[in-house]
C-alpha positions as CSV (number, residue, x, y, z in Angstrom):
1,X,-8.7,166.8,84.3
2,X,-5.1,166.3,84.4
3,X,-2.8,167.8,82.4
4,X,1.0,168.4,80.5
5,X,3.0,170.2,77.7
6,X,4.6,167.9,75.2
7,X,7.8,168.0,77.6
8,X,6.0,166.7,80.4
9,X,4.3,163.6,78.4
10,X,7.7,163.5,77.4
11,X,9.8,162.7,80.7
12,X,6.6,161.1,82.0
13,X,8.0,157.4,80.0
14,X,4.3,156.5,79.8
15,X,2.9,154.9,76.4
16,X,0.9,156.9,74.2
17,X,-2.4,155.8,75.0
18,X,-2.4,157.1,78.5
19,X,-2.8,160.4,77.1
20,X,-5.1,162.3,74.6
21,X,-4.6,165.2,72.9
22,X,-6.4,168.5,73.9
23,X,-8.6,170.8,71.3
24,X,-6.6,174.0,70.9
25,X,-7.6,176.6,72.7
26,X,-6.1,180.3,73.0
27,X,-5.0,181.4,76.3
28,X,-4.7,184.8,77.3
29,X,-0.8,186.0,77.6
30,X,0.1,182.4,76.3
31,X,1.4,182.2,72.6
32,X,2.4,179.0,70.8
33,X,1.6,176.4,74.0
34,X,2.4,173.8,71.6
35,X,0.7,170.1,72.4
36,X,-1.3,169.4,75.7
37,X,-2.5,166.4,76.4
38,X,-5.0,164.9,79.2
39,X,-4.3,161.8,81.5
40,X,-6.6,159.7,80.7
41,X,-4.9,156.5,83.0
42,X,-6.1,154.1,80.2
43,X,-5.2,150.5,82.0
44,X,-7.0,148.3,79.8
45,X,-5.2,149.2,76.5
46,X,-2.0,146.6,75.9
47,X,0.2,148.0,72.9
48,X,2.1,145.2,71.2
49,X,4.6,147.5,70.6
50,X,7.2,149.8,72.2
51,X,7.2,153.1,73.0
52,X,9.2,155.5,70.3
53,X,11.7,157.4,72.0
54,X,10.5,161.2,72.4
55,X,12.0,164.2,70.6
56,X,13.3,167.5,72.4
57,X,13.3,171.0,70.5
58,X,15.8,172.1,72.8
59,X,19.4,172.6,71.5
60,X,21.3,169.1,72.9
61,X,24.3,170.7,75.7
62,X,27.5,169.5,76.5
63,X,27.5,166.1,74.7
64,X,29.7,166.7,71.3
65,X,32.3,163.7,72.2
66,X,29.0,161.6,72.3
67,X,27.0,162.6,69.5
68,X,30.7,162.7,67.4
69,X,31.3,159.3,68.2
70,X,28.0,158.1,66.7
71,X,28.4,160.6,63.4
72,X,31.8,158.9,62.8
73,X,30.2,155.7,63.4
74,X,27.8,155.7,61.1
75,X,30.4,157.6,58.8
76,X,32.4,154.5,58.4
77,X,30.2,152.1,58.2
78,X,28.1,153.6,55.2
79,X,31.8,154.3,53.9
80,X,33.0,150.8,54.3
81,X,29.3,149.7,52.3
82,X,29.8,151.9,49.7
83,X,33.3,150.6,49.4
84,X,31.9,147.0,49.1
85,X,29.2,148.0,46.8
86,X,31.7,149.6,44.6
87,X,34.6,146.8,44.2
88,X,31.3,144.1,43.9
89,X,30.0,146.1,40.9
90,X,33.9,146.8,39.4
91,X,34.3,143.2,39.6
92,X,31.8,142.1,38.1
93,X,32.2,144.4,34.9
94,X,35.9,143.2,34.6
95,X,34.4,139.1,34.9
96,X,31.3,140.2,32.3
97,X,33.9,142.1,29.6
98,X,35.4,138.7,28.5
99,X,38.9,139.6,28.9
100,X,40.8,136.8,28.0
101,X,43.3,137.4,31.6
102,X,40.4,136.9,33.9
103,X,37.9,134.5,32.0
104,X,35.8,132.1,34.0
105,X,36.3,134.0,36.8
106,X,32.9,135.5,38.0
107,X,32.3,133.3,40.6
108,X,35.4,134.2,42.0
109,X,35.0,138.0,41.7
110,X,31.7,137.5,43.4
111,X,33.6,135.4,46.2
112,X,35.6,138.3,46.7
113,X,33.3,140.7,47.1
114,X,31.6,138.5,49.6
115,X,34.5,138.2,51.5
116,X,35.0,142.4,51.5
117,X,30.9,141.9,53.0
118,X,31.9,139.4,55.6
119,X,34.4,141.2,57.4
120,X,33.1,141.9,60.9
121,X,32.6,145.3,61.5
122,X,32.3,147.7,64.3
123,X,28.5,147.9,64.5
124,X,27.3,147.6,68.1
125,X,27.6,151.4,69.9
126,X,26.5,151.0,73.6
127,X,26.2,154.1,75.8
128,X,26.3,153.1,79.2
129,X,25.6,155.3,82.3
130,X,24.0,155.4,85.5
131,X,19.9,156.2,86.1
132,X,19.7,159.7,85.1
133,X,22.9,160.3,83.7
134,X,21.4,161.8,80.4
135,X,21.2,158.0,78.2
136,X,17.7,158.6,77.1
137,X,18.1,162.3,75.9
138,X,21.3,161.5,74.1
139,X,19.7,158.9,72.4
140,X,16.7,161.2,71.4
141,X,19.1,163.4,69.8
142,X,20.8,160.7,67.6
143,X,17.4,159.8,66.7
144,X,16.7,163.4,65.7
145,X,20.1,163.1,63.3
146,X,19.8,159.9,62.1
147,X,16.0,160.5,61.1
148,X,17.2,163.6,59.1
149,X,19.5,161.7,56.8
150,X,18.2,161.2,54.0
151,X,20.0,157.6,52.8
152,X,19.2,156.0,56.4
153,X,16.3,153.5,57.5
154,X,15.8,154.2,61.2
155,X,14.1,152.5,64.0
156,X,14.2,153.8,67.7
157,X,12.2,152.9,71.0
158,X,12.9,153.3,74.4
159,X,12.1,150.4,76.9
160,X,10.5,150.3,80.6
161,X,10.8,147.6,83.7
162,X,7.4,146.4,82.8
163,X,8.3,145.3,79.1
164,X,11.5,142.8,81.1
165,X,8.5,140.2,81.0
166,X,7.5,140.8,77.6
167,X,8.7,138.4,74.9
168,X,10.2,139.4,71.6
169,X,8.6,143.0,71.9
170,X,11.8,144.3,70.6
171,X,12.0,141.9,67.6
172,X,8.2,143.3,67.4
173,X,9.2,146.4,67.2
174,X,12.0,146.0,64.9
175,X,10.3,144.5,62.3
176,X,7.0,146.5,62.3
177,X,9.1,149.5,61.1
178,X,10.7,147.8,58.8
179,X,8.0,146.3,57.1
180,X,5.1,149.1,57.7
181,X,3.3,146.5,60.0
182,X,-0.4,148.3,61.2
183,X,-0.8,147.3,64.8
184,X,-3.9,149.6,65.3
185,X,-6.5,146.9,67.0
186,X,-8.2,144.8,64.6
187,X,-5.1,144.8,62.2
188,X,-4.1,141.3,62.3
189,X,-5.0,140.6,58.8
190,X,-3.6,143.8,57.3
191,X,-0.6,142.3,59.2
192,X,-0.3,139.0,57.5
193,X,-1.1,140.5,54.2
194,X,1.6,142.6,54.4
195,X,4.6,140.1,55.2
196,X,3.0,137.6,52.8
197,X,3.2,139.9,50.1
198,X,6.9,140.6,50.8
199,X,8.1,136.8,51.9
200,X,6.0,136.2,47.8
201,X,8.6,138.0,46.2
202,X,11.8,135.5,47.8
203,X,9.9,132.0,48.8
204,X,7.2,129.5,47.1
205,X,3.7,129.7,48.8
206,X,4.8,126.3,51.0
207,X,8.3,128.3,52.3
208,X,5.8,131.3,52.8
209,X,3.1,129.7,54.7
210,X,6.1,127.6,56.5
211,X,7.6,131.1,57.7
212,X,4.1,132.7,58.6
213,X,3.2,129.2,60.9
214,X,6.8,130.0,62.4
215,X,6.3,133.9,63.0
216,X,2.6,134.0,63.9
217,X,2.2,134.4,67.8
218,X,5.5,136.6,67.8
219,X,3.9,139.0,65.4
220,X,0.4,138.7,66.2
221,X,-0.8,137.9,62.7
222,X,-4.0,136.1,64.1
223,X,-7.5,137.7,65.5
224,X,-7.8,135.3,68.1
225,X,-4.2,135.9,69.1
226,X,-5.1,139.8,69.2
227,X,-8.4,139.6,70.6
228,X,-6.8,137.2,73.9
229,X,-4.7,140.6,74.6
230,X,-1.8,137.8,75.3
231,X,1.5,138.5,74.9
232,X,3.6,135.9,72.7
233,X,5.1,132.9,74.5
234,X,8.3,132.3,72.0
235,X,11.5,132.4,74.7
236,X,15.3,131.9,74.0
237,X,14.6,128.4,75.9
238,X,11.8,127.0,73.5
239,X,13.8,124.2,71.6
240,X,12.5,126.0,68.3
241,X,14.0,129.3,69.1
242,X,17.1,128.8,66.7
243,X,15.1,128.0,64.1
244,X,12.7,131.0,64.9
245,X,16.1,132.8,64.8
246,X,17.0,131.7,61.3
247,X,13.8,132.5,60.2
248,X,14.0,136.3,61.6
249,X,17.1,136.8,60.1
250,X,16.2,135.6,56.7
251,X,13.2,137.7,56.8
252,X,15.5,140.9,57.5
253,X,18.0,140.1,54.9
254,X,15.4,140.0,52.7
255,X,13.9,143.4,53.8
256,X,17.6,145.2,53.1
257,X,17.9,143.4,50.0
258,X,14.8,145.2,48.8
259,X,15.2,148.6,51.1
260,X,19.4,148.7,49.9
261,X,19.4,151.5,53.0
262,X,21.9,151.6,55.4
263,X,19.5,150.9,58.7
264,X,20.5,152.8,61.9
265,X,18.5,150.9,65.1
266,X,18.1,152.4,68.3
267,X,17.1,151.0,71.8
268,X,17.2,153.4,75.1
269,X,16.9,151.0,78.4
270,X,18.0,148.0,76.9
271,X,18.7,146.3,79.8
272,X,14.4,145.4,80.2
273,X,14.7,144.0,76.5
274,X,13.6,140.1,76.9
275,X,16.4,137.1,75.6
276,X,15.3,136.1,72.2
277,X,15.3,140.1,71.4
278,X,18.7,140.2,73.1
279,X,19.5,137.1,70.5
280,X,17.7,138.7,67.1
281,X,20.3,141.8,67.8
282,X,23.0,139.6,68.4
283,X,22.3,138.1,64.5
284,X,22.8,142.4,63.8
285,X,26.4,142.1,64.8
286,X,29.2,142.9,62.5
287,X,27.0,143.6,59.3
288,X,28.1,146.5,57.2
289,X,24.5,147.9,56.7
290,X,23.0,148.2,60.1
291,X,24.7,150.3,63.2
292,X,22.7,149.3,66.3
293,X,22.8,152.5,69.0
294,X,21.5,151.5,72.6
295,X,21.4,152.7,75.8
296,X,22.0,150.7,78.7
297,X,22.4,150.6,82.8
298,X,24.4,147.9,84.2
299,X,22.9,145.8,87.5
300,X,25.7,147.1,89.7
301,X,24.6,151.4,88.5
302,X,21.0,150.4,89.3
303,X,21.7,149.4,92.9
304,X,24.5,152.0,93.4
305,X,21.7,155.1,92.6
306,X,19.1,152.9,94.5
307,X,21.2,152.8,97.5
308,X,22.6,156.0,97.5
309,X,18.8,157.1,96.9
310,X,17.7,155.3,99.6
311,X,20.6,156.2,102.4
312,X,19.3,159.8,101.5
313,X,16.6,159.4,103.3
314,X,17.5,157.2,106.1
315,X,15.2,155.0,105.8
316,X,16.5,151.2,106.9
317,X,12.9,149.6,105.1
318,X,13.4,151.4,101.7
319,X,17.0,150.1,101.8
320,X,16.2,146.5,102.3
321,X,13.2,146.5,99.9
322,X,15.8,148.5,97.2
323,X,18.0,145.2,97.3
324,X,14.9,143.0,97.3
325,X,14.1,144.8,94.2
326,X,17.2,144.6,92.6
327,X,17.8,140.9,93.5
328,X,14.5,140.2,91.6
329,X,15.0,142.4,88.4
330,X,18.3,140.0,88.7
331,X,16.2,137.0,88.3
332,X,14.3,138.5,85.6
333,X,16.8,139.8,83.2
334,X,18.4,137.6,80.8
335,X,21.7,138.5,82.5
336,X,23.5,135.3,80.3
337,X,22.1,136.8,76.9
338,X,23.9,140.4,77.9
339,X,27.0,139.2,78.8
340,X,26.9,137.6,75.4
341,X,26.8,140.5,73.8
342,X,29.2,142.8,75.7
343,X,31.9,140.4,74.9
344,X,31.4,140.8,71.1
345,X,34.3,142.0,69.5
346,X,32.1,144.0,67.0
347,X,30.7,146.0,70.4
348,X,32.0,149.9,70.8
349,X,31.3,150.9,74.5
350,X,31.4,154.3,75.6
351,X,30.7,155.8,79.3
352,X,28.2,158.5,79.8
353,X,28.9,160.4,82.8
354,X,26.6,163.1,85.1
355,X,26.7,166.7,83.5
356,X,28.3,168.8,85.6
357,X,26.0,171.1,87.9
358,X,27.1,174.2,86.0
359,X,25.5,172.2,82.8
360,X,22.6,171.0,84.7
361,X,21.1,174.6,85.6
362,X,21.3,174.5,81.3
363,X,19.2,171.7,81.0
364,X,16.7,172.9,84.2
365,X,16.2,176.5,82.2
366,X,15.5,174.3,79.3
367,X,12.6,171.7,81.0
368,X,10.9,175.0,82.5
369,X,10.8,177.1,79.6
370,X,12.9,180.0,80.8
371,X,15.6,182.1,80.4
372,X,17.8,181.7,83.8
373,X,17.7,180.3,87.2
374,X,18.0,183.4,89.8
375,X,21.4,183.1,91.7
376,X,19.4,182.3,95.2
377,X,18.1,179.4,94.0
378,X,20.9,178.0,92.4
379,X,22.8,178.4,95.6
């Protein structure tokens, strides 16, 4: 039997189902072990969904700019929703109190508060840093604070290579949190139960049975679409993908609407996310109710650790297949798509550098549960 501690699973980036959790068991001289899990290598399972991104109990070290900039972030954004919530509602008092100096005007008070609405804002928060320069943790953490407050909807999944190919697993994702979607096998009805309860409350049956045709193979609200273990086939170059588009974002507006949470989204490795979920996030930007947090690594950081990786160990083959590799994962991503949305004006980018050596003994003491690294070894 192989083994791990939650930290282990945890840096291992494998999907839940590899794993099962062990009975408890007390071990002598060991106290409060926490959660062990066995390997079970479970190939045949396919999860329609993503990975959520793990949590750490350890204290978060030398990151404050980081996690600051997200806190003020989030700050002004619920601020600035507030603020728009508040004039919409003063308005409309002042258009419904009949006062002779602003009668007939509550279509313009309400085009006013619209307008407040429909001023782009900065939304988009993109940390970008090289392979292990400390992207994932940092997100963990902001999804440890943003999944303690209280007023926030939150969503947060990491991504792997293997998920590049695919489609709409982070539009998936997205929306099965938002709309308590069961994805447990055999759930497919449960599924479309749910979302035509919800579309019920907006559109006439037609509309709703119009969306549901439109949103079936991407949510896997069919048996036979479960039982076939295929993933969905909807693309960013299907001609229909716009209108699939519309249709995603009228679902979502119609979840806030309802929810009237500010909703904080976060996506580690968003680089393997497919086009049409690049696209959906794209329909995020500038809202005042939604702050989208990802981590990302650039095409030129991959091959820069790859070939500084592989000149470590000499080795002329590992070099060349490292560039094969990254000339293919070129090919794959929707490189078009992300230069899309790093040019959105509504986009807040922020570098995350190496910590320091000094820092990194911290964070070693803290994978290996213990106290200090003895001054031989760190030299």
């Amino acid at each position: 039997m192989v083994s791990c501690d939650n930290e282990t699973y945890s840096h291992s980036r494998l999907r839940q189902h590899h794993f099962r959790d062990v009975p408890v068991k007390e071990l002598k001289g060991l106290t409060d072990v926490g959660v062990i899990r066995e390997y079970t290598e479970d190939s045949t399972h396919i999860s329609f969904l993503a990975t959520p991104l793990s949590r750490s109990k350890k204290p978060m070290v030398a990151r404050e700019k980081e996690i600051e900039l997200y806190n003020e972030t989030v700050h002004s954004l619920i601020t600035a929703k507030h603020n728009v919530e508040k004039t919409a509602s003063s308005l409309k008092e002042i258009a419904e109190s009949g006062s002779q100096a602003i009668e007939g005007t509550t279509s313009t008070t309400s085009n006013i508060a619209t307008d407040l609405d429909s001023v782009p804002k900065k939304n988009l928060l993109l940390y970008e840093g090289a392979p292990d320069s400390g992207t994932t943790r940092l997100l963990s953490e902001i999804a440890t604070i943003a999944g303690k407050t209280k007023e926030l909807m939150t969503t947060d999944f990491t991504m792997t290579s293997n998920d590049l190919y695919r489609s709409c697993l982070g539009i998936r994702t997205i929306l099965a949190s938002l709309l308590k979607l069961p994805y447990e096998d055999g759930k497919a009805k449960e599924r479309l139960k749910v979302l035509r309860s919800l579309l019920l409350l907006e559109y006439d049956k037609e509309e709703v049975n119009g969306i549901i045709k439109c949103l079936e193979d991407m949510l896997i609200l069919a048996n036979h679409i479960e039982e076939s273990r295929a993933e969905p086939l909807t693309s960013v170059d299907d001609e229909d993908s716009e209108v699939v588009l519309q249709v995603l974002e009228s679902v979502f507006n119609l979840v806030m609407e309802q929810q009237k949470k500010f909703y904080v989204l976060i996506i580690d490795e968003a680089e393997h996310l497919d086009g049409m979920s690049w696209k959906f996030i794209q329909l995020l930007s500038g809202r005042s109710d939604v702050l989208v947090v990802m981590s990302y690594k650039s095409l030129a950081d991959l091959l820069a650790t790859a070939m500084v990786q592989a000149t470590v160990i000499s080795h002329t083959s590992t070099v060349s297949s490292t560039i094969l590799a990254m000339m293919n994962y070129e090919k794959s991503t929707p490189v078009h798509y992300i230069d899309e949305f790093l040019e959105l004006p509504t986009l807040h980018r922020c570098r995350v550098e190496s910590l320091p050596p000094d820092v990194l003994a911290i964070v070693a003491c803290q994978m290996i549960n213990v106290s200090a690294i003895p001054v031989e070894l760190e030299q």
